[in-house]
Backbone as ProteinMPNN parsed JSONL, in Angstrom:
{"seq_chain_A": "XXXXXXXXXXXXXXXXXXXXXXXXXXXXXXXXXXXXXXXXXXXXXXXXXXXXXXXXXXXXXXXXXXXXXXXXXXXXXXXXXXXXXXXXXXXXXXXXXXXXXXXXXXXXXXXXXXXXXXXXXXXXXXXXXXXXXXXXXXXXXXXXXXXXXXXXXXXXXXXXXXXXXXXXXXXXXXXXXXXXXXXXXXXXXXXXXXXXXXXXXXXXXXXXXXXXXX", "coords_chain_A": {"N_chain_A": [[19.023, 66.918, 94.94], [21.415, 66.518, 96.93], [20.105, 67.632, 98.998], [18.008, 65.602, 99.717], [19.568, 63.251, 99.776], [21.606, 63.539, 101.201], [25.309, 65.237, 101.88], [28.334, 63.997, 102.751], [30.16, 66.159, 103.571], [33.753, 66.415, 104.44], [34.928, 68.499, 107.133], [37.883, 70.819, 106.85], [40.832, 69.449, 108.901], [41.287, 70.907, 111.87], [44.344, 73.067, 112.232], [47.451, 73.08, 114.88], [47.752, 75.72, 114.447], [45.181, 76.761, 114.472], [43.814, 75.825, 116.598], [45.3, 76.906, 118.626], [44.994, 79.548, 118.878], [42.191, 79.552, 118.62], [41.983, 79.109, 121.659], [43.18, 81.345, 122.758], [41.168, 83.107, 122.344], [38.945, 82.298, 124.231], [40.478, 82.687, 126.2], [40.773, 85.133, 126.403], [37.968, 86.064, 126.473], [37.1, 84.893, 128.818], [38.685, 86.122, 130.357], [37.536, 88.739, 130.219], [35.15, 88.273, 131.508], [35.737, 88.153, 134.295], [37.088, 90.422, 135.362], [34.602, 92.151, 134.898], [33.467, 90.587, 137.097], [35.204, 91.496, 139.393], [34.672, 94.118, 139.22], [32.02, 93.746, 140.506], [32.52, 92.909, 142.531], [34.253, 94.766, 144.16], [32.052, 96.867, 144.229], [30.656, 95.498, 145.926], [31.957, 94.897, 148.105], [32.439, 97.997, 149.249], [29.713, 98.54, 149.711], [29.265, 97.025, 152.243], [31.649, 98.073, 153.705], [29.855, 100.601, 154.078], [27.705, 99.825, 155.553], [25.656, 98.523, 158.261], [25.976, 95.842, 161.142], [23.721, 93.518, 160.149], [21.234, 91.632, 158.907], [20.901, 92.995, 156.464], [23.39, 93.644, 155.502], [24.402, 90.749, 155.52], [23.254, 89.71, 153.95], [24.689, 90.911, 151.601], [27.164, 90.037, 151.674], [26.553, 87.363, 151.206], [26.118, 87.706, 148.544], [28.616, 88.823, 147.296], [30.083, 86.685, 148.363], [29.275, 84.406, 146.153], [29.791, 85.404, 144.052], [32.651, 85.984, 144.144], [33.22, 83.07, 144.618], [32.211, 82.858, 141.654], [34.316, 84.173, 140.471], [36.884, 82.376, 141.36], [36.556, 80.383, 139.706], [36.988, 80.855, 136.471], [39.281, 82.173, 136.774], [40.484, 79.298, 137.569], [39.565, 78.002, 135.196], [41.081, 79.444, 133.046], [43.313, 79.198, 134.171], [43.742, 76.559, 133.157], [43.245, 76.42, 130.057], [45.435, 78.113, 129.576], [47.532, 76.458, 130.389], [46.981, 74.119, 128.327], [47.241, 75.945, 125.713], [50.487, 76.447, 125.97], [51.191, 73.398, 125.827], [50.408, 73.2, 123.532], [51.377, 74.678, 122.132], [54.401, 74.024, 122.674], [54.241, 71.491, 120.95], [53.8, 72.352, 118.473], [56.085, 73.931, 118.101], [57.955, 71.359, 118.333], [56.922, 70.023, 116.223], [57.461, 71.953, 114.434], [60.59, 71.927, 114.509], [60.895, 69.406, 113.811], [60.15, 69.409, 111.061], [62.279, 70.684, 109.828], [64.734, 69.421, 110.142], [63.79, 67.172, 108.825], [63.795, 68.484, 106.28], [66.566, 69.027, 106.109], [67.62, 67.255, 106.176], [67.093, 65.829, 103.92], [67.714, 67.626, 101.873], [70.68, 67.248, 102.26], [70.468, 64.478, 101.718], [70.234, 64.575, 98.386], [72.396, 66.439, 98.047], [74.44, 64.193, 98.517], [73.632, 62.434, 96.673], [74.435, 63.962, 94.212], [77.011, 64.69, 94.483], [78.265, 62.296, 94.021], [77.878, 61.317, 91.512], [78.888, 63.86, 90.126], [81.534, 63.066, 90.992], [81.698, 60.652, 89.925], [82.299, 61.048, 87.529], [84.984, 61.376, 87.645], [88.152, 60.341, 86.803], [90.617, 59.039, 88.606], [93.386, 57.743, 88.133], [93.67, 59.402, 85.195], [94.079, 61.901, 86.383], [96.742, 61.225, 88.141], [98.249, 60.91, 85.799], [98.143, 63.29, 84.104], [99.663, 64.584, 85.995], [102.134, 63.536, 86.21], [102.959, 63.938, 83.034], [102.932, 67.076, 83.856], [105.195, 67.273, 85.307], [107.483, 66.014, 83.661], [106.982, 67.781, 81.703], [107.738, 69.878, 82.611], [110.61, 69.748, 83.351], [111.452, 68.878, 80.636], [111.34, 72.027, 79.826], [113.666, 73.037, 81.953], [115.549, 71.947, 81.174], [115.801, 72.618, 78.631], [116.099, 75.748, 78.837], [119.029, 75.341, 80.335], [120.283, 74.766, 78.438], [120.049, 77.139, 76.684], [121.127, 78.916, 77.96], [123.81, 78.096, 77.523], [127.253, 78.846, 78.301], [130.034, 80.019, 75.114], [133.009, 79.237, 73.979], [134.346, 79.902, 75.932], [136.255, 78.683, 78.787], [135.392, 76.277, 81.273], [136.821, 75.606, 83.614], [138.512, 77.893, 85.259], [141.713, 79.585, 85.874], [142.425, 81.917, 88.927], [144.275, 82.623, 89.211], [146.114, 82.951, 87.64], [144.742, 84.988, 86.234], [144.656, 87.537, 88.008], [147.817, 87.613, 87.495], [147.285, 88.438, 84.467], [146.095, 90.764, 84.813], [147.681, 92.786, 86.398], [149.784, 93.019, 84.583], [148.491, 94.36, 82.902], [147.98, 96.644, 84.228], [150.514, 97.688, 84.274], [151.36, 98.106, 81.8], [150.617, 99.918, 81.098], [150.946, 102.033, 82.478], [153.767, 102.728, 81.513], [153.006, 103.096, 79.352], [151.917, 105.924, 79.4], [152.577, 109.715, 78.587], [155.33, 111.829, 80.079], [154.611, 114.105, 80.755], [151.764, 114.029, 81.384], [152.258, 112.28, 83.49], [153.254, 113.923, 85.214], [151.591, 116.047, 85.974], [149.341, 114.412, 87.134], [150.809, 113.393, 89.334], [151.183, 113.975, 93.048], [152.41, 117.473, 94.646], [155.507, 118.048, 95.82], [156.179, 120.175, 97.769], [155.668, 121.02, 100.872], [153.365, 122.357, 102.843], [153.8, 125.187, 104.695], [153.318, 127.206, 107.445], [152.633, 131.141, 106.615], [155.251, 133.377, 106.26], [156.262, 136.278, 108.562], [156.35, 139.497, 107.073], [158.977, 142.243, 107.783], [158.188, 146.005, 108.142], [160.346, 147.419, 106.128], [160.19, 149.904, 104.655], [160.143, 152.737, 105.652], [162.998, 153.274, 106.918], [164.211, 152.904, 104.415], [163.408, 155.147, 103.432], [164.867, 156.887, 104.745], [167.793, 156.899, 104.368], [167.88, 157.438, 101.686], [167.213, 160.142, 102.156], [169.465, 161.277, 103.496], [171.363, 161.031, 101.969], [171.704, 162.493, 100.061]], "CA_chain_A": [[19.519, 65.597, 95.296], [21.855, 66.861, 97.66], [18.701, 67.536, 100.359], [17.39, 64.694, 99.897], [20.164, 61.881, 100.326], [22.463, 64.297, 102.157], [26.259, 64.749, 101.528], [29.112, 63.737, 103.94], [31.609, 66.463, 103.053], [34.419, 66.2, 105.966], [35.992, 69.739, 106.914], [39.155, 70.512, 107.063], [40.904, 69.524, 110.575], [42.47, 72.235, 112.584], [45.913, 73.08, 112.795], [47.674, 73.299, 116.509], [47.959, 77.368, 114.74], [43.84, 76.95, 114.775], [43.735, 75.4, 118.384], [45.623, 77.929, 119.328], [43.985, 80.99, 118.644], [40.759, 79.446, 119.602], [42.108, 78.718, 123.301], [43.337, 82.232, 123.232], [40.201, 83.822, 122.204], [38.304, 81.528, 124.328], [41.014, 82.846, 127.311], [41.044, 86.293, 126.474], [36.575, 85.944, 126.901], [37.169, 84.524, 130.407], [39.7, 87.575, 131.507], [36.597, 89.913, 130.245], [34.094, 88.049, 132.881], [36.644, 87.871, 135.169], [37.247, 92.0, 135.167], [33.816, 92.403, 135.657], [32.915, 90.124, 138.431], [35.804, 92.477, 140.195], [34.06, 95.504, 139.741], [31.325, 94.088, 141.231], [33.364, 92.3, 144.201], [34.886, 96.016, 144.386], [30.995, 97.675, 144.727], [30.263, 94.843, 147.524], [33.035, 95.562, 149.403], [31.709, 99.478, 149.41], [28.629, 98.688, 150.341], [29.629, 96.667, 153.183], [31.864, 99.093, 154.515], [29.054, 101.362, 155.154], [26.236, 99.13, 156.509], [25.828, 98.022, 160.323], [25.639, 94.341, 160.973], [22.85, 92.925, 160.413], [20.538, 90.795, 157.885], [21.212, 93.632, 154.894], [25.123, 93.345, 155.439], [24.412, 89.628, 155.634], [22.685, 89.402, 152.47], [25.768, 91.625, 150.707], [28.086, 89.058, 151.83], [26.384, 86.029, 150.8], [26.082, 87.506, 147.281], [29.642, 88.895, 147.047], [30.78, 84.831, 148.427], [29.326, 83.872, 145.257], [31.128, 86.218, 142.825], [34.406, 85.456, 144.2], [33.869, 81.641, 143.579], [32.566, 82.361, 140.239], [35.987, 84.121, 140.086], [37.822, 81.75, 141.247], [35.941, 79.114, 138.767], [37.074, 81.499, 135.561], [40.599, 81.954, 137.039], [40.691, 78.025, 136.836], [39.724, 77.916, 133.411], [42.303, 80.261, 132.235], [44.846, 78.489, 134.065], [43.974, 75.437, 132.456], [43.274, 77.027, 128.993], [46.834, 78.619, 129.251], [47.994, 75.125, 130.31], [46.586, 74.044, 127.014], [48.136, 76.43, 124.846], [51.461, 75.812, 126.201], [51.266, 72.599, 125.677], [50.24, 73.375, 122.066], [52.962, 75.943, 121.479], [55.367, 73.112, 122.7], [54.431, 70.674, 120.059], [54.261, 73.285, 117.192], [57.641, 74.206, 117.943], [58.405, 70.176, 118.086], [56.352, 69.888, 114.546], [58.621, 72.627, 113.628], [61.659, 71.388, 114.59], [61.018, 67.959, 113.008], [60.255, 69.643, 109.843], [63.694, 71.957, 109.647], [65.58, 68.675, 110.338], [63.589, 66.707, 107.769], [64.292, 68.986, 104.734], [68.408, 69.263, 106.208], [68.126, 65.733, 105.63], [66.425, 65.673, 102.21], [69.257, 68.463, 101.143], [71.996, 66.195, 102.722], [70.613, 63.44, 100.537], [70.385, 65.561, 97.45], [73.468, 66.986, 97.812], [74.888, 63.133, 98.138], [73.911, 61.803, 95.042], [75.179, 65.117, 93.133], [78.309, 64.335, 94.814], [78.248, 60.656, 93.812], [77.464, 62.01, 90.085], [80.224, 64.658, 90.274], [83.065, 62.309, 91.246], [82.007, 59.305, 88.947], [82.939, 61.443, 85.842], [86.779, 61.902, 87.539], [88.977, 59.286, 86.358], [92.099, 59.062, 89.317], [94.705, 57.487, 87.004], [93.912, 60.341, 84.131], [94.418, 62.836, 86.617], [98.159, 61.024, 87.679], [98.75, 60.677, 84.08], [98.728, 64.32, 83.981], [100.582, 65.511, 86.971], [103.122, 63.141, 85.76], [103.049, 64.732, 82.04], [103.431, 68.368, 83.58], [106.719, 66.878, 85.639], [108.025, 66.044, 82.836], [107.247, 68.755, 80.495], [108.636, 71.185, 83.492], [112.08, 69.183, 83.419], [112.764, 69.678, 79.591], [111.565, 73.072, 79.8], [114.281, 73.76, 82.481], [116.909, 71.461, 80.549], [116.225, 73.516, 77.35], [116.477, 76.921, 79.224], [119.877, 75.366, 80.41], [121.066, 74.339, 76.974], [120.027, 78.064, 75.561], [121.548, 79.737, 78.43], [125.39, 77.533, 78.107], [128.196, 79.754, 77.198], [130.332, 79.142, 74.184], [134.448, 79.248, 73.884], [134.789, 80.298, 77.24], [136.714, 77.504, 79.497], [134.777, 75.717, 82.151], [137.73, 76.114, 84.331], [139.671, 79.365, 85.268], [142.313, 79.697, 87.431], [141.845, 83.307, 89.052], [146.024, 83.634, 89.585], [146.418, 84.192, 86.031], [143.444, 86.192, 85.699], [145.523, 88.637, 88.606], [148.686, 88.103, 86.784], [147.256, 89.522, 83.175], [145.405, 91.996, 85.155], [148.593, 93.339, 87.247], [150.58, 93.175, 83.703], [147.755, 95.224, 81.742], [148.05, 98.015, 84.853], [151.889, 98.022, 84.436], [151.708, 98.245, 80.634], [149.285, 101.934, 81.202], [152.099, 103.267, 83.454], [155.103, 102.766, 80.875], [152.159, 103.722, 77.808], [151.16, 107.248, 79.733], [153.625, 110.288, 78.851], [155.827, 112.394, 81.328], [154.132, 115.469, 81.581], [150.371, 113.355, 82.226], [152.221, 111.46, 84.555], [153.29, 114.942, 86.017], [150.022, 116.419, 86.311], [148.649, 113.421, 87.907], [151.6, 112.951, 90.604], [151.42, 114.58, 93.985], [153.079, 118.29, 95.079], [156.776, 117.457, 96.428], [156.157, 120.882, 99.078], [154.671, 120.889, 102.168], [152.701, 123.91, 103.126], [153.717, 125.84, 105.844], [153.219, 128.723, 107.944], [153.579, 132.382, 105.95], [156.135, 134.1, 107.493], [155.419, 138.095, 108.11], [157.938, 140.764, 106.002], [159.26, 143.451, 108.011], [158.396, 146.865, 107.235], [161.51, 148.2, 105.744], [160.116, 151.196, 103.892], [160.947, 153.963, 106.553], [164.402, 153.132, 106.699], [165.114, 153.063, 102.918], [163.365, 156.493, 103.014], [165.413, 157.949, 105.606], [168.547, 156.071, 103.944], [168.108, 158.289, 100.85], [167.586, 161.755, 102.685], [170.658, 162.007, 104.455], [172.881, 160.678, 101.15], [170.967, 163.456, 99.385]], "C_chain_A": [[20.32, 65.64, 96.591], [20.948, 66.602, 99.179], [18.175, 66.444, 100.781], [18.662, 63.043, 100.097], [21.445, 62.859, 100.808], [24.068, 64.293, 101.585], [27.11, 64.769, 102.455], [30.559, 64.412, 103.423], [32.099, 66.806, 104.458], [35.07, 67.819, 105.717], [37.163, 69.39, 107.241], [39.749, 70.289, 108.728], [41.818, 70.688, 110.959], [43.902, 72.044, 112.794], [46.317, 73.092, 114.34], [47.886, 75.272, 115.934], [46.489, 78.032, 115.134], [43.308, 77.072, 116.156], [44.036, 76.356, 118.933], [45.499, 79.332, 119.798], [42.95, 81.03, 118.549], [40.799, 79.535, 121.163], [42.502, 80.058, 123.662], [42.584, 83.22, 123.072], [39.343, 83.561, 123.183], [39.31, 82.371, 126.372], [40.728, 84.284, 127.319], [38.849, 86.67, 127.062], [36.259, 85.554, 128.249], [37.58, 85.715, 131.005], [38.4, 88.451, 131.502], [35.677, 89.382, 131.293], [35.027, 88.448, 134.34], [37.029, 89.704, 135.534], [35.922, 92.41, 135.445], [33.288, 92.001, 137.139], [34.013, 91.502, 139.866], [35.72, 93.661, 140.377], [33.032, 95.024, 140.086], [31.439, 93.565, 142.732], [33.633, 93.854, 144.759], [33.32, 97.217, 144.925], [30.347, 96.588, 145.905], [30.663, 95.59, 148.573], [32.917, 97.0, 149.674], [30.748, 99.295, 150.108], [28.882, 97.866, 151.8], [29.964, 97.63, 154.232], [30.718, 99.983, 154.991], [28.257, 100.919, 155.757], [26.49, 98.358, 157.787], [25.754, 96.366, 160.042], [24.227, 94.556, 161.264], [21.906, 92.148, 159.434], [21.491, 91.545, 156.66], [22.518, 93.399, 154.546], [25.302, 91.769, 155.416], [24.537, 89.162, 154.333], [23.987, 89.648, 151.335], [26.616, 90.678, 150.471], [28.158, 88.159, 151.018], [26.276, 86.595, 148.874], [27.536, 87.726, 146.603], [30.753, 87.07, 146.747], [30.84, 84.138, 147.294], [29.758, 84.552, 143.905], [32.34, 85.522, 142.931], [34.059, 84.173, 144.072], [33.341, 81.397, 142.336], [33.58, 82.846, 139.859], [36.701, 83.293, 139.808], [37.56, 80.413, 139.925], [37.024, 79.534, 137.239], [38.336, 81.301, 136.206], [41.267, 80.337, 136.847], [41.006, 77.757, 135.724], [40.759, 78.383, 132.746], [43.265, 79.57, 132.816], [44.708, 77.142, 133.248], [44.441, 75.515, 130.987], [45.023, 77.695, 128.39], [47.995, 77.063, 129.168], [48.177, 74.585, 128.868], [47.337, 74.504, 125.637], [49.649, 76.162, 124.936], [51.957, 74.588, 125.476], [50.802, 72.01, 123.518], [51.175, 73.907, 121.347], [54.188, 74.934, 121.459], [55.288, 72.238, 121.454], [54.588, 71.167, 118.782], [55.622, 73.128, 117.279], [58.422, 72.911, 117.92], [58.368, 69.63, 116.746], [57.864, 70.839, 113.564], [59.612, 72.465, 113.176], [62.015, 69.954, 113.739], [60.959, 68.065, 111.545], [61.385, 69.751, 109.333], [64.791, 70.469, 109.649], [65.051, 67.279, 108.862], [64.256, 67.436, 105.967], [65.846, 69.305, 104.876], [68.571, 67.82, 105.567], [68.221, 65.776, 103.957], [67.816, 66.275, 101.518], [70.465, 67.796, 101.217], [71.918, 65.077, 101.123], [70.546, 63.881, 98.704], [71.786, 66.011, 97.112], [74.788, 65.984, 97.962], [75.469, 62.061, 96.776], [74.083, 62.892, 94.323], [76.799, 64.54, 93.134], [78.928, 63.239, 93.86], [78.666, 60.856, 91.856], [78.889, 62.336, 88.879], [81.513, 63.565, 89.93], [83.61, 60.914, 90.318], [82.66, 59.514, 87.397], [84.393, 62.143, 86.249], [87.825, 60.521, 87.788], [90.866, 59.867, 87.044], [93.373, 59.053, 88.382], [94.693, 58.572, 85.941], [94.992, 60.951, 85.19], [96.508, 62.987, 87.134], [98.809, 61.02, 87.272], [99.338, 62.108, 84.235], [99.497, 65.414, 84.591], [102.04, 64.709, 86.458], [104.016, 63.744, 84.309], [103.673, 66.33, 82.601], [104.747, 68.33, 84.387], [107.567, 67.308, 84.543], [108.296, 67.156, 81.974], [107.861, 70.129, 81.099], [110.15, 70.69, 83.448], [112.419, 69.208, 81.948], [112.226, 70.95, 79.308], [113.027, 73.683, 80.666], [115.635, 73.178, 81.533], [116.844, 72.706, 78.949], [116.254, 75.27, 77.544], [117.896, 76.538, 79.868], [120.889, 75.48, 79.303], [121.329, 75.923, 76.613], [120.976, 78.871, 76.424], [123.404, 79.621, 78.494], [125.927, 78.584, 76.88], [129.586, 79.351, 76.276], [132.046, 79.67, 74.278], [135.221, 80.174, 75.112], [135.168, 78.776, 78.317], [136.063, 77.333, 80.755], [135.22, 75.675, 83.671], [138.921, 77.194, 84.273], [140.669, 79.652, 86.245], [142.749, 81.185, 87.53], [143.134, 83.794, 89.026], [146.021, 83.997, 88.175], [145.981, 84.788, 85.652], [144.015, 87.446, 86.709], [146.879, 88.978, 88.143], [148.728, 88.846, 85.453], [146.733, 90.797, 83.751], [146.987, 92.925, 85.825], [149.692, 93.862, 85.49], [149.9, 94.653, 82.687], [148.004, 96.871, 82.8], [149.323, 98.62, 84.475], [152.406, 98.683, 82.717], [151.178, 99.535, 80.822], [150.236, 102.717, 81.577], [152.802, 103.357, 82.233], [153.975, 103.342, 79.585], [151.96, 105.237, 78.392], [152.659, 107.692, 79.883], [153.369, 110.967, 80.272], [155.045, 113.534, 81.876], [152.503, 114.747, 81.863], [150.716, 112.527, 83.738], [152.289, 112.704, 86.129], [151.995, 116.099, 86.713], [149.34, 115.079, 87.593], [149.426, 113.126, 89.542], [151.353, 114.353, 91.685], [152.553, 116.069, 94.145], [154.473, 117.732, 96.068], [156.757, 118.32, 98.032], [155.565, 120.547, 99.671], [154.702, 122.509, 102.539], [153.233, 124.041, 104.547], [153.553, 127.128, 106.303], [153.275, 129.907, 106.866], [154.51, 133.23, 107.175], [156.021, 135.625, 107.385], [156.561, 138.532, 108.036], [157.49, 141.581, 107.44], [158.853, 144.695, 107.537], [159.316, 147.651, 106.998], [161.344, 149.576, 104.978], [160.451, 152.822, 104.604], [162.428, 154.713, 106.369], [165.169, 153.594, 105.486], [164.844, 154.551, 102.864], [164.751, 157.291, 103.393], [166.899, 157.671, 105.08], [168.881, 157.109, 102.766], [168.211, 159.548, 101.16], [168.587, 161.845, 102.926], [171.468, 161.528, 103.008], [172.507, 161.399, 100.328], [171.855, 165.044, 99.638]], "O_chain_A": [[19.971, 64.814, 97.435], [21.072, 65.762, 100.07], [17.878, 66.217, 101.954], [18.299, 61.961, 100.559], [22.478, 62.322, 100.406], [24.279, 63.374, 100.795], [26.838, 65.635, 103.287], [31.589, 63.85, 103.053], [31.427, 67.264, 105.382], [35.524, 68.287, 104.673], [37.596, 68.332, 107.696], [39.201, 70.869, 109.666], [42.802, 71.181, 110.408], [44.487, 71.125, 113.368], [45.348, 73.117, 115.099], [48.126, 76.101, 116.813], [46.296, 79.099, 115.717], [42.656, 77.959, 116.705], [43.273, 76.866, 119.753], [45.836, 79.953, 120.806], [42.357, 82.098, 118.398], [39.854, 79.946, 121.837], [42.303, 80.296, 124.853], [42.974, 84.306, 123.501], [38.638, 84.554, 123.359], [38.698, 82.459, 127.437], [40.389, 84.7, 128.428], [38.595, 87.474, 127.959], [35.194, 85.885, 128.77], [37.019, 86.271, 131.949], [38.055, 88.931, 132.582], [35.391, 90.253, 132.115], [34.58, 89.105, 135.28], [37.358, 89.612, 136.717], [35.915, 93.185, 136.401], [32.858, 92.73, 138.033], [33.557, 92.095, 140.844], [36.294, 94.337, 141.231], [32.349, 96.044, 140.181], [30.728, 93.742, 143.721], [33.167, 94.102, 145.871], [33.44, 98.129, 145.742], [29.538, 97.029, 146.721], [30.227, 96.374, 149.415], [33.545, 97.218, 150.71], [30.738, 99.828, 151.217], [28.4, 98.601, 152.662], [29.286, 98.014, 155.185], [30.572, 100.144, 156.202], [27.891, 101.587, 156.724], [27.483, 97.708, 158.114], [25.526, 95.815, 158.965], [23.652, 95.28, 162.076], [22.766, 92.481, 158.618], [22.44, 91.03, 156.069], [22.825, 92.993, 153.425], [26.478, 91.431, 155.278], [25.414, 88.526, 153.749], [24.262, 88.853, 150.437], [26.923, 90.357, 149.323], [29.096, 87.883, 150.27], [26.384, 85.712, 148.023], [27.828, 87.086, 145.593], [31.477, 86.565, 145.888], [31.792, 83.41, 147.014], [29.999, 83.962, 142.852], [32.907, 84.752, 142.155], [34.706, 83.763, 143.108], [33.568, 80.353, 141.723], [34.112, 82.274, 138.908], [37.217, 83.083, 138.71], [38.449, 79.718, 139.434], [37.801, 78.653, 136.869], [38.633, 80.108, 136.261], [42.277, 80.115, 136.18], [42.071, 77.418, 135.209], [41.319, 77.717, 131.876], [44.194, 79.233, 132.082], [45.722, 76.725, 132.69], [45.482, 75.018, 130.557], [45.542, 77.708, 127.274], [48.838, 76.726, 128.337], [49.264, 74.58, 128.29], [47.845, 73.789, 124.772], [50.135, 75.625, 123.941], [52.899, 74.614, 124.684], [50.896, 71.041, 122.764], [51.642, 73.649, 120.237], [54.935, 74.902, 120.48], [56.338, 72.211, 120.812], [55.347, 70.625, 117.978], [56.265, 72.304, 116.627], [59.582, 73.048, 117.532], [59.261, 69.01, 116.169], [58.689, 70.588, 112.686], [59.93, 72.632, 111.998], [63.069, 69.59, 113.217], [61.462, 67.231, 110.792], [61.682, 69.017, 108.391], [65.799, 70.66, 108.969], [65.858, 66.672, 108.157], [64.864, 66.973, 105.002], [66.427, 69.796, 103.908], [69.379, 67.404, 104.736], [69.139, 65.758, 103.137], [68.681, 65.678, 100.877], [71.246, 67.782, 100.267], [72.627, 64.905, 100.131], [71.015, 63.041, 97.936], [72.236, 65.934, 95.969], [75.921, 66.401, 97.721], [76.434, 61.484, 96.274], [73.626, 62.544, 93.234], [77.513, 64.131, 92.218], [79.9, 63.375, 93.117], [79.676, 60.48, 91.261], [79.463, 61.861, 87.899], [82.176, 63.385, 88.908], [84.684, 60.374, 90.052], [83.181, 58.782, 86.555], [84.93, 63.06, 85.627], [88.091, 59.936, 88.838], [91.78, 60.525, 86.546], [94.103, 59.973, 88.013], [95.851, 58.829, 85.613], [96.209, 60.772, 85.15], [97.31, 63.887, 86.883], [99.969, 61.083, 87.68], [100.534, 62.326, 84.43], [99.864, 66.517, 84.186], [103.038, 65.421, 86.348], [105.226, 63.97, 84.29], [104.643, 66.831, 82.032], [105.485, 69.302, 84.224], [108.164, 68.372, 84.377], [109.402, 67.5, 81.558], [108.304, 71.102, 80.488], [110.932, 71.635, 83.553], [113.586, 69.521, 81.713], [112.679, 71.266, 78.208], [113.549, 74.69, 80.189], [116.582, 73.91, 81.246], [117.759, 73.379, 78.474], [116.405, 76.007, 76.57], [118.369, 77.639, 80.149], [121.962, 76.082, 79.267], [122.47, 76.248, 76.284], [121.733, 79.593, 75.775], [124.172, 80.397, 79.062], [125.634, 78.958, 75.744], [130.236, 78.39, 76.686], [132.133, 80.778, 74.807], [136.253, 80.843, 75.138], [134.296, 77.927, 78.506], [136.139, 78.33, 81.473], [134.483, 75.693, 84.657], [139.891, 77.294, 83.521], [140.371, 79.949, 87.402], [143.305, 81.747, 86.587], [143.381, 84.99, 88.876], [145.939, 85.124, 87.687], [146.411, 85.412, 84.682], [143.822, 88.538, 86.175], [147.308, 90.13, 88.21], [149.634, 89.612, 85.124], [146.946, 91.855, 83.158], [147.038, 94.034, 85.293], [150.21, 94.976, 85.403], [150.482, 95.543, 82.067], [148.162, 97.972, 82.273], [149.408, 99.84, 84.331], [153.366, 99.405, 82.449], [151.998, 100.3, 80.315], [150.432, 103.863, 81.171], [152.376, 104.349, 81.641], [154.493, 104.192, 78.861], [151.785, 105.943, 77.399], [153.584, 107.15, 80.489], [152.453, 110.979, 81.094], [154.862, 113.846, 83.053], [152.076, 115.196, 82.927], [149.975, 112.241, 84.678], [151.838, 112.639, 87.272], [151.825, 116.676, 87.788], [149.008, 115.238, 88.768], [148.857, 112.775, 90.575], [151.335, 115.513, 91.271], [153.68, 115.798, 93.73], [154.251, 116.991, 97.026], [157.063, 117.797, 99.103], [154.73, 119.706, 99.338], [155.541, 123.41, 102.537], [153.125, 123.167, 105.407], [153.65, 128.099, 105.553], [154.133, 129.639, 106.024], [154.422, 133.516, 108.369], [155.739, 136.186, 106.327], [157.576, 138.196, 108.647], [156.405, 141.644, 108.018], [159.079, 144.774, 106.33], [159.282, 148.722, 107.604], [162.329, 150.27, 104.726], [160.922, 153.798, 104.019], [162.858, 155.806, 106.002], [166.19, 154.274, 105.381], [165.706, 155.294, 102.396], [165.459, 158.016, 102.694], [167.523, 158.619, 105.557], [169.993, 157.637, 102.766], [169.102, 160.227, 100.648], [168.981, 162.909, 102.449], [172.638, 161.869, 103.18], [173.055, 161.02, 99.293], [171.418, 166.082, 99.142]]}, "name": "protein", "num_of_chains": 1, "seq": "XXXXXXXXXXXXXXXXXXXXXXXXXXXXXXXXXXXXXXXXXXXXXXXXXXXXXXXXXXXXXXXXXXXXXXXXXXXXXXXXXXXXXXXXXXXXXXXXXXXXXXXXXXXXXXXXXXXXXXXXXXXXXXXXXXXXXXXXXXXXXXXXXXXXXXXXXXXXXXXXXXXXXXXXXXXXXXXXXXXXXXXXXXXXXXXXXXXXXXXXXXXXXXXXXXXXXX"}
């Protein structure tokens, strides 16, 4: 059935990554003509050099003339062909770019309504409620660490002279409580050190003192 009423299946269309690596297959097939014609521009120009003027050197010429402008024809092409790609590579990388900025968006908007979501299940006033609550519950924690810490049958006011007059009385009572001989131990030497003074030796004398009364 097919054969006979035909079918119209469409191919797929080319990418600019298809285009592009046709135009550079398509360039790289030009450079290969283009490489030969110059080896045979390169065996002209040989044969030239050695031949005299005249018809045969004529002939060389006129066939070389037409190498070099199918050169230059092929050199065309490739510049255009490169043109081409360029101009292909540019819009890829524009395609590209338009993509990378499409799906930032998409994520943007995505990551909008999460937001939106997020924030609708946070109730402001609770959250006041409860900074207000932990105020509070920090102010009678500190009042009931004041309460536990107040001290009990001790006077609120002290006046420090009489706290130097029992103190001066309690030193004076220690002196008259500590006996004589601790107090004597404890008190200072009355001498003062001085010099030794050097003895004479008198032992000669006394000897000689007894011989003669002998």
């Amino acid at each position: 059935m097919n054969r006979i009423f035909g079918t119209s299946q469409k191919k797929p269309k080319a990418s600019l990554s298809d285009a592009i690596a046709a135009t550079d297959a398509r360039i790289g097939t030009i450079e290969v003509k283009v490489k030969k014609l110059d080896a045979e521009l390169s065996r002209y120009k040989e044969q030239m050099s050695k031949m005299r003027n005249g018809p045969g050197k004529e002939a060389v010429q006129r066939r070389a003339i037409a190498v070099l402008k199918q050169k230059r024809m092929y050199e065309g092409q490739i510049q255009q062909l490169q043109q081409q790609t360029f101009n292909m590579e540019s819009a890829a990388m524009t395609t590209e770019n338009l993509r990378n900025t499409m799906a930032t968006v998409d994520a943007m908007k995505t990551a909008n309504v999460e937001m939106r979501k997020q924030y609708g299940k946070i109730d402001i006033d609770k959250i006041e409620s409860i900074h207000y609550d932990m105020e509070d519950l920090i102010e009678q924690a500190n009042e009931i660490q004041e309460s536990l810490g107040r001290s009990y049958g001790v006077p609120e006011e002290i006046d420090e002279d009489e706290l130097q007059a029992e103190l001066d009385a309690l030193e004076t009572l220690e002196e008259e409580e500590t006996p004589s001989y601790l107090k004597d131990l404890n008190a200072a030497p009355d001498f003062i050190d001085e010099a030794p003074v050097e003895e004479r030796t008198t032992q000669p004398e006394a000897v000689k003192t007894a011989v003669s009364g002998s």
